[in-house]
C-alpha beads as a LAMMPS data file, in Angstrom:
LAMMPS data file: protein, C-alpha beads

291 atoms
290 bonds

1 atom types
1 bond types

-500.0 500.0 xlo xhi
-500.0 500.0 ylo yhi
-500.0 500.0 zlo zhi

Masses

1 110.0

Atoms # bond

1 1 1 327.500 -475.457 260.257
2 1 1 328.006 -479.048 261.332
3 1 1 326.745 -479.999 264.880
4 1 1 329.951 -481.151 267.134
5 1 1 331.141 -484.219 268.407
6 1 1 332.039 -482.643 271.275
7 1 1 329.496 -484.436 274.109
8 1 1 329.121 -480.865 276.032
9 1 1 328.968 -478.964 273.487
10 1 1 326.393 -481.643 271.938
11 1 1 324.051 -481.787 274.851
12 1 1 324.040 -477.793 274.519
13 1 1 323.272 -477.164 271.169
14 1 1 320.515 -480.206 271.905
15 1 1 318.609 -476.787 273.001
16 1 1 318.502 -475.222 270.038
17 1 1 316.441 -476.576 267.201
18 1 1 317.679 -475.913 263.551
19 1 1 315.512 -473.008 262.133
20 1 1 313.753 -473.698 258.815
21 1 1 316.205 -473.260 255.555
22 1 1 312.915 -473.092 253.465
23 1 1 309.328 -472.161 254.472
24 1 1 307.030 -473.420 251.960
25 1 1 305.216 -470.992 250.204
26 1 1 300.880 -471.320 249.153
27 1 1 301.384 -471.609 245.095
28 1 1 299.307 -468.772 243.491
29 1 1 297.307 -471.365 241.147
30 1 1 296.299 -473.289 244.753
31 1 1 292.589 -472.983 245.044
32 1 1 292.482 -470.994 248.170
33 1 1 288.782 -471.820 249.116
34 1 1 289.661 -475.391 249.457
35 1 1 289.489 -475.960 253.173
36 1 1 293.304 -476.925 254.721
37 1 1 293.605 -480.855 255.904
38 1 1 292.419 -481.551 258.884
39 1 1 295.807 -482.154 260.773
40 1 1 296.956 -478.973 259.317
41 1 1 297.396 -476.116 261.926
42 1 1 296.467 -472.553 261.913
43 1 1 300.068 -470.905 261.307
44 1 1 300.537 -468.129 264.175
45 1 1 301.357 -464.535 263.628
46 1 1 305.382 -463.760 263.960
47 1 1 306.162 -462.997 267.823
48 1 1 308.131 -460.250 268.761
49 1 1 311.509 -460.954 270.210
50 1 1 312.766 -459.136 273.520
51 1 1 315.964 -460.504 272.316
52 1 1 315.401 -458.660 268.484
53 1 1 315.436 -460.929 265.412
54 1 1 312.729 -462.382 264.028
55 1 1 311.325 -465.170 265.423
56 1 1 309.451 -466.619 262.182
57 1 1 313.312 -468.397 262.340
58 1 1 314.278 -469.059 266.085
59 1 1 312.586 -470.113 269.181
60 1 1 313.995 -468.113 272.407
61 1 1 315.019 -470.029 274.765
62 1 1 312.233 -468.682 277.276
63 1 1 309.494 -469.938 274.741
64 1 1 311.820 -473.139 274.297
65 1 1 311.541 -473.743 278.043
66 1 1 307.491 -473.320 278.161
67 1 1 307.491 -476.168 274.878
68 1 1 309.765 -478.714 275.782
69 1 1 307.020 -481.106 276.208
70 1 1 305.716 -480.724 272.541
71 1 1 309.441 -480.733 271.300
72 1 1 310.813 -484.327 271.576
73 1 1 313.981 -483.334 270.029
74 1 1 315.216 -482.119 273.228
75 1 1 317.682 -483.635 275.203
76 1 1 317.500 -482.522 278.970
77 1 1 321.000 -482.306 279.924
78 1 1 320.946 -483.639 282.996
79 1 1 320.053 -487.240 281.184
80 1 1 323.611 -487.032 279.747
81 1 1 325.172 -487.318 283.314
82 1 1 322.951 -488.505 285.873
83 1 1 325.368 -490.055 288.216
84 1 1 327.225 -486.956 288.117
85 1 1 330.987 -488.941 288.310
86 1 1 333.997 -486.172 287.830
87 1 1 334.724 -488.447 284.392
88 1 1 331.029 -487.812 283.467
89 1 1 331.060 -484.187 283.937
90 1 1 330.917 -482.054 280.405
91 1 1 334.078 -480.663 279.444
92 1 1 334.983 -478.722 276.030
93 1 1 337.655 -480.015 274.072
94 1 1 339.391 -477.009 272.788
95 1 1 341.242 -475.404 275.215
96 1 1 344.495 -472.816 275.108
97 1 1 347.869 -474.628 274.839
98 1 1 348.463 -473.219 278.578
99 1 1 345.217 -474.393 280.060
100 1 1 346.178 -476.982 283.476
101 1 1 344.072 -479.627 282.378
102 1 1 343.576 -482.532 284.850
103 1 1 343.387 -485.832 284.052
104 1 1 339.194 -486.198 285.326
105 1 1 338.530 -483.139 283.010
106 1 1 337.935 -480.737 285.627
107 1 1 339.489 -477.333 286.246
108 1 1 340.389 -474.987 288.983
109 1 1 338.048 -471.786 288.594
110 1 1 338.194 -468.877 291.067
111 1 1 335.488 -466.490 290.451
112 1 1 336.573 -464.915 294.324
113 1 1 340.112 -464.210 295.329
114 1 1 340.948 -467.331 297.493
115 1 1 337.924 -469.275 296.654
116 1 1 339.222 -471.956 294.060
117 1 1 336.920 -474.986 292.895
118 1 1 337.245 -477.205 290.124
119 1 1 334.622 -477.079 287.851
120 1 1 334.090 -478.791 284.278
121 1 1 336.228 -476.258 281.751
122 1 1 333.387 -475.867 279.547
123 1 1 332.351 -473.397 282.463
124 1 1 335.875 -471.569 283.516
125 1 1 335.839 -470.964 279.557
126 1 1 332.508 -469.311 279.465
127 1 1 333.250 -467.500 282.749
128 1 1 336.107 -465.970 281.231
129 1 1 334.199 -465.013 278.211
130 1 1 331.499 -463.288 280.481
131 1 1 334.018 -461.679 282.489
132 1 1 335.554 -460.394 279.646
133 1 1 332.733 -458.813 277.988
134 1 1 331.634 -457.111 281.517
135 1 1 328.784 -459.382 281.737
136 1 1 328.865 -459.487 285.788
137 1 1 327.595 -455.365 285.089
138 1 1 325.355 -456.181 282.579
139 1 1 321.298 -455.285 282.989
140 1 1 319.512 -458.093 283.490
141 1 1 322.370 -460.448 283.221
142 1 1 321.213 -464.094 283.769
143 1 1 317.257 -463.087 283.656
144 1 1 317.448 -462.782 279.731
145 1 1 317.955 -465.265 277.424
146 1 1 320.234 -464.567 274.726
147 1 1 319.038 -465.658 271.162
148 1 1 319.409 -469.357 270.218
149 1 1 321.498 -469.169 266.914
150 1 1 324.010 -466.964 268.825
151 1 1 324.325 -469.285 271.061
152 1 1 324.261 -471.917 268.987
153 1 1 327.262 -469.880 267.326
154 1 1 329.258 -469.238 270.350
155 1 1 329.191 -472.971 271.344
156 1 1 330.593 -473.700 267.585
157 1 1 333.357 -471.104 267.411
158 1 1 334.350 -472.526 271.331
159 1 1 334.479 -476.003 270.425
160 1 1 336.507 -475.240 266.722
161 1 1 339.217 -473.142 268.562
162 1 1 337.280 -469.908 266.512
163 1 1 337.466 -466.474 267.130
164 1 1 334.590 -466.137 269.409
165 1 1 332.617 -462.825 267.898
166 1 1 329.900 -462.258 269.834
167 1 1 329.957 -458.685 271.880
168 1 1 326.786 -459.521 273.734
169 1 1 327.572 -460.768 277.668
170 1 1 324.312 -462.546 277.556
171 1 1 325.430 -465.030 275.028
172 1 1 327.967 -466.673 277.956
173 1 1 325.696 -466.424 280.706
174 1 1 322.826 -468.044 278.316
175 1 1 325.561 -471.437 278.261
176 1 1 326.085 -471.044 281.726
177 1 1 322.504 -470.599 282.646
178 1 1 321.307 -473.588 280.746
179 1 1 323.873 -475.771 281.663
180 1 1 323.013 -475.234 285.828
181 1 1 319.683 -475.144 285.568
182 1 1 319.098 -478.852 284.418
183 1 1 321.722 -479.722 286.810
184 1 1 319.598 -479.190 290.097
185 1 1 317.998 -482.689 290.376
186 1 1 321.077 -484.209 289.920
187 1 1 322.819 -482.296 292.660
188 1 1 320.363 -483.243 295.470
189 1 1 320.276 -486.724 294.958
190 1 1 322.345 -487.266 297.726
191 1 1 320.677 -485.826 300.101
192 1 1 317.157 -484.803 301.569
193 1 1 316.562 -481.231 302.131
194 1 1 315.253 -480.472 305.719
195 1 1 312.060 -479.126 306.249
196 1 1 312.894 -476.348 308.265
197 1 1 316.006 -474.756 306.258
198 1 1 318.176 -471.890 307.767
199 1 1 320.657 -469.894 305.820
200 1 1 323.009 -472.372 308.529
201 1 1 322.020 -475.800 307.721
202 1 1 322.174 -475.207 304.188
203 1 1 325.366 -474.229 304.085
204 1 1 326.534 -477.023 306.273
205 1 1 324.746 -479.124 304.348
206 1 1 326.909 -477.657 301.172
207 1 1 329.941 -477.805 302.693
208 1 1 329.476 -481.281 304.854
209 1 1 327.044 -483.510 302.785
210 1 1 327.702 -482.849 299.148
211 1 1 330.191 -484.754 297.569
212 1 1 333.530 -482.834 296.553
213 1 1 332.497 -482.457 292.796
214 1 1 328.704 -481.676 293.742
215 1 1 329.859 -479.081 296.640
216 1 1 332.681 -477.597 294.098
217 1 1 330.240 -477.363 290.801
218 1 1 327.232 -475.371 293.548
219 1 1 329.790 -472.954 295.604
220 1 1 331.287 -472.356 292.438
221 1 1 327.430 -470.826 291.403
222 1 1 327.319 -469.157 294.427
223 1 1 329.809 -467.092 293.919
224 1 1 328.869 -466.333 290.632
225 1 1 325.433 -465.228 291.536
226 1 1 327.715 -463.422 294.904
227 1 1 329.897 -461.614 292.087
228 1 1 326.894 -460.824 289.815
229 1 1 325.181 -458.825 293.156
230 1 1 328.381 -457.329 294.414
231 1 1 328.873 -455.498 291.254
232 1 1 325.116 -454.125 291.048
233 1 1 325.207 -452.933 294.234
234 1 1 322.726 -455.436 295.449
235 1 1 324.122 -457.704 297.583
236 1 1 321.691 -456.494 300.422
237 1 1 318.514 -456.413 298.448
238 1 1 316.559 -459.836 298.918
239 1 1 314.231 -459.165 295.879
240 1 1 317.357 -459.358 293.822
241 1 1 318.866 -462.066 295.620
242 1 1 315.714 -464.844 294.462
243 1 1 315.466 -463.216 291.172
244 1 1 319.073 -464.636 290.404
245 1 1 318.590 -467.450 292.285
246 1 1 315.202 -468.355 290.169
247 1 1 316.841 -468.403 287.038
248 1 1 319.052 -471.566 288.298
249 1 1 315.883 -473.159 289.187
250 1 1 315.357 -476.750 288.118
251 1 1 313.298 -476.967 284.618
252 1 1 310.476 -479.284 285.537
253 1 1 311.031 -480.801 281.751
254 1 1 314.365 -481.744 283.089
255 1 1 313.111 -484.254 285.846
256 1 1 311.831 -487.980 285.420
257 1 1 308.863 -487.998 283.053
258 1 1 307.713 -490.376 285.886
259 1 1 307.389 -488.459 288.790
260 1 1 304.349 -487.187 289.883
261 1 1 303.878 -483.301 289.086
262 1 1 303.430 -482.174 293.015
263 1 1 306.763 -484.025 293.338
264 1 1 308.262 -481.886 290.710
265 1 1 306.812 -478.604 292.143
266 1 1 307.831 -479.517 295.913
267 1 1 311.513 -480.105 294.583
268 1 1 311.427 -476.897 292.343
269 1 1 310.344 -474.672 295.426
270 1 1 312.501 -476.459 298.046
271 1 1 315.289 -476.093 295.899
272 1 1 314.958 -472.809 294.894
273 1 1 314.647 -472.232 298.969
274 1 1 317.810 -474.050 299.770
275 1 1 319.665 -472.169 297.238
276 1 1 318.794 -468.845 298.250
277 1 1 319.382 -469.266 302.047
278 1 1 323.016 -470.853 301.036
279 1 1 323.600 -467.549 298.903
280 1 1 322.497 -465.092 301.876
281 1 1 324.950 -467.319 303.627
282 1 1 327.587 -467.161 301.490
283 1 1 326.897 -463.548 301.330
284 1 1 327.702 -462.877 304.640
285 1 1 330.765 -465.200 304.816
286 1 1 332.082 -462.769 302.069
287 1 1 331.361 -459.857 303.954
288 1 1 328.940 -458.585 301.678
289 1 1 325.940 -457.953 303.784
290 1 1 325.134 -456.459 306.953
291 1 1 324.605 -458.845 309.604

Bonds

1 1 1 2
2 1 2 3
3 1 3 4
4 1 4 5
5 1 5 6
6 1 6 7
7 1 7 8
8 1 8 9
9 1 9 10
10 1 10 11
11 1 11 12
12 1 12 13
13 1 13 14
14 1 14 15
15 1 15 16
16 1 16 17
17 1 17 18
18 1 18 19
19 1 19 20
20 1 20 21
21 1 21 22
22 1 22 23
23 1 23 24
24 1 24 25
25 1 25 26
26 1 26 27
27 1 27 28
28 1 28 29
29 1 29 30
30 1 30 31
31 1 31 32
32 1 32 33
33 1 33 34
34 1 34 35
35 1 35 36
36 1 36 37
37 1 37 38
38 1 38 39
39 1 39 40
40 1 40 41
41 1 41 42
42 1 42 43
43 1 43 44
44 1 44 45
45 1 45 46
46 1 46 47
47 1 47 48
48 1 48 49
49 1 49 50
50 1 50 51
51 1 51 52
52 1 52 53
53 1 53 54
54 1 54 55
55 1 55 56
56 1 56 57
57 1 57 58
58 1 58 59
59 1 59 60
60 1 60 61
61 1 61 62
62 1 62 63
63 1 63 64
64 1 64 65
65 1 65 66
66 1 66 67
67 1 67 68
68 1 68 69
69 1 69 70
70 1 70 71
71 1 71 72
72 1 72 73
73 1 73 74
74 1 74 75
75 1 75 76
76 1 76 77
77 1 77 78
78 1 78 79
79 1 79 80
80 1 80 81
81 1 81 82
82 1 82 83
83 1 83 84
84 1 84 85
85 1 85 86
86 1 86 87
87 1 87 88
88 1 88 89
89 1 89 90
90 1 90 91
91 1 91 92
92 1 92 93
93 1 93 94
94 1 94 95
95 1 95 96
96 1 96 97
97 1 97 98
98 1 98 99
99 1 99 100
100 1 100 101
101 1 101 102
102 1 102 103
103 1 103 104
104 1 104 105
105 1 105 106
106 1 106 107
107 1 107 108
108 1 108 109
109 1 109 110
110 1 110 111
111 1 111 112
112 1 112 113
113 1 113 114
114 1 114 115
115 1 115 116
116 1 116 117
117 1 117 118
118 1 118 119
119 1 119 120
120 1 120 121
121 1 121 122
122 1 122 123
123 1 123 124
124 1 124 125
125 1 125 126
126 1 126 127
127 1 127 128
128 1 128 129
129 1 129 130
130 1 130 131
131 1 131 132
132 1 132 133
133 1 133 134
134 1 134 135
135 1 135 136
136 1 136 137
137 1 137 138
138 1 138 139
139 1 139 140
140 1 140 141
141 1 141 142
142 1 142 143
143 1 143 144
144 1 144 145
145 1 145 146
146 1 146 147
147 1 147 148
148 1 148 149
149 1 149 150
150 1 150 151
151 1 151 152
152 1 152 153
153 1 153 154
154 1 154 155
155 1 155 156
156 1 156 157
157 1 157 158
158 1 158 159
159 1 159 160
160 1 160 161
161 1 161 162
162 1 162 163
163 1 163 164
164 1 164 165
165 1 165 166
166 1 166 167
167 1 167 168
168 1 168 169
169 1 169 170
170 1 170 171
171 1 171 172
172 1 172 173
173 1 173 174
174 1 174 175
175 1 175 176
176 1 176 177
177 1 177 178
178 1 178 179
179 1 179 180
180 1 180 181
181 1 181 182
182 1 182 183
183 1 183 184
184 1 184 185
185 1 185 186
186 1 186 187
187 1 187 188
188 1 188 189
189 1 189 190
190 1 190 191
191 1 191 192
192 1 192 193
193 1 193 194
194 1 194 195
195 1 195 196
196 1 196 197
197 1 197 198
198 1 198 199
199 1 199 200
200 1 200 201
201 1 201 202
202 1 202 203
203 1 203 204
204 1 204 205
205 1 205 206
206 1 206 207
207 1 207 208
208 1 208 209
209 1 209 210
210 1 210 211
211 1 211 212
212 1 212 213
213 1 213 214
214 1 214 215
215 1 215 216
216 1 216 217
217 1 217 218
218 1 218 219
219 1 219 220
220 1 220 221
221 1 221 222
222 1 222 223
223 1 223 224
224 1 224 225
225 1 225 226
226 1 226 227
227 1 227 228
228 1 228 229
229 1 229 230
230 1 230 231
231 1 231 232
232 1 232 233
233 1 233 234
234 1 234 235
235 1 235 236
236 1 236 237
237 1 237 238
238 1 238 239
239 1 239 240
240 1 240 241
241 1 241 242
242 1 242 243
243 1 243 244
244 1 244 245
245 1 245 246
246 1 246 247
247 1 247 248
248 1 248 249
249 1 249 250
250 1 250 251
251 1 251 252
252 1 252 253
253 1 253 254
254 1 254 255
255 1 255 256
256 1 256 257
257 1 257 258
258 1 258 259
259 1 259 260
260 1 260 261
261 1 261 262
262 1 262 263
263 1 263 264
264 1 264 265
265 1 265 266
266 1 266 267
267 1 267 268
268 1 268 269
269 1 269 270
270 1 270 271
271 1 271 272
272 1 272 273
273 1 273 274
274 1 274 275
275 1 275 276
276 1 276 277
277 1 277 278
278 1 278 279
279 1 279 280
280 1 280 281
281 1 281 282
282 1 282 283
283 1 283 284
284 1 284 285
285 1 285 286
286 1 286 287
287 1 287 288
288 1 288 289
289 1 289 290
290 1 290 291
């Protein structure tokens, strides 16, 4: 399998490192009481994977998260548009001979009757793909990580106009997931998030500050996460709510290698604040909770 062209699908698969076609294996003549170099490291045992598979061969994408700092192969994607222009935006090249492309590479989405936005296709494909595998009823849908060579695989057969295989809903959500949580940093650099946040101001701030591509790309998550709660029944329970909302967090690995850490952790929390006071919000403008 050949990596793509493809500049989304690119700065995706950037996420998942090749595993090892060959393991080298200690030759039986090797005098084993030798002591190893000294830059040689002590090989760990084989993890388990929540995910199943054998991770000798993959990294999950939860470990991948925790190493990104020892793995300087990774691309955060958020370095392959950080002015965040509608021409910048990821898009997928493949795309059904009926699709209404626009000219900026953006599409209209509507994950809520009468809530359009245009979004970068790349997304309205893998919402489809989630919707279509009943990922919004899945357990645990956006909290686990799907493995990385089945992602890596969906992202191939999506970009090649393949038969996408995979029966698993958290393969999608896995794309989707990585793709908005990088994206964070980049959203808010427009504006400064108030000290004192209500589940008001941050959705005026949405809906007046953000730029129309910014505003779009964020309700559009929203009402994903909105969808996601409506159909478990848990639109009105809060420890639910920032559960989903965490797992769109920024990555700290994501951010400027030269800001300070507490800067990092202030914009992780406030973020993670502002989004879930905007979703309560956007909640109740759907008629979803009680007031």
């Amino acid at each position: 399998m050949t990596r793509s062209s493809n500049p989304a699908v690119t700065a995706l698969l950037s996420h998942f490192p090749r595993p090892p076609t060959h393991i080298p294996v200690q030759e039986k003549s090797k005098d084993l009481s030798e002591p190893p170099p000294k830059s040689a490291k002590r090989r760990e045992p084989p993890v388990a994977s929540p995910n199943g598979g054998d991770d000798e061969t993959r990294i999950s994408l939860d470990r991948l998260d925790k190493e990104l700092p020892q793995l300087p192969y990774i691309t955060p994607l958020s370095l392959e548009f950080p002015d965040f222009a509608a021409d910048s935006l990821p898009e997928i090249a493949v795309h059904d001979e009926d699709d209404d492309e626009e000219g900026d590479g953006l599409v209209e989405d509507e994950i809520i009757e009468g809530r359009p936005h245009r979004i970068p296709r790349l997304l309205q494909r893998l919402r489809h793909q989630l919707m279509s595998l009943d990922g919004l009823t899945t357990p645990n849908i956006f909290r686990e990580s799907a493995p990385d060579v089945e992602v890596e695989i969906n992202l191939y057969q999506l970009d090649h106009r393949e038969e996408l295989t995979t029966t698993d809903a958290l393969v999608p959500a896995t794309c989707i997931k990585h793709y908005l949580r990088t994206l964070p940093n980049v959203l808010v650099s427009d504006i400064t998030l108030p000290v004192d946040m209500t589940e008001e101001s941050c959705w005026r701030i949405i809906t007046n500050d953000f730029p129309t591509d910014k505003r779009d790309l964020l309700l559009w998550c929203l009402d994903l996460i909105s969808a996601v709660l409506r159909a478990s029944g848990q639109e009105t329970n809060n420890a639910a709510v920032l559960s989903l909302v965490r797992t769109f967090a920024p990555n700290l690995y994501s951010l400027p290698p030269t800001s300070p850490t507490p800067d990092l952790m202030r914009l992780t929390l406030q973020f993670i604040k502002f989004v879930e006071l905007a979703l309560k919000e956007n909640l109740k403008d759907l008629g979803m909770t009680r007031c």
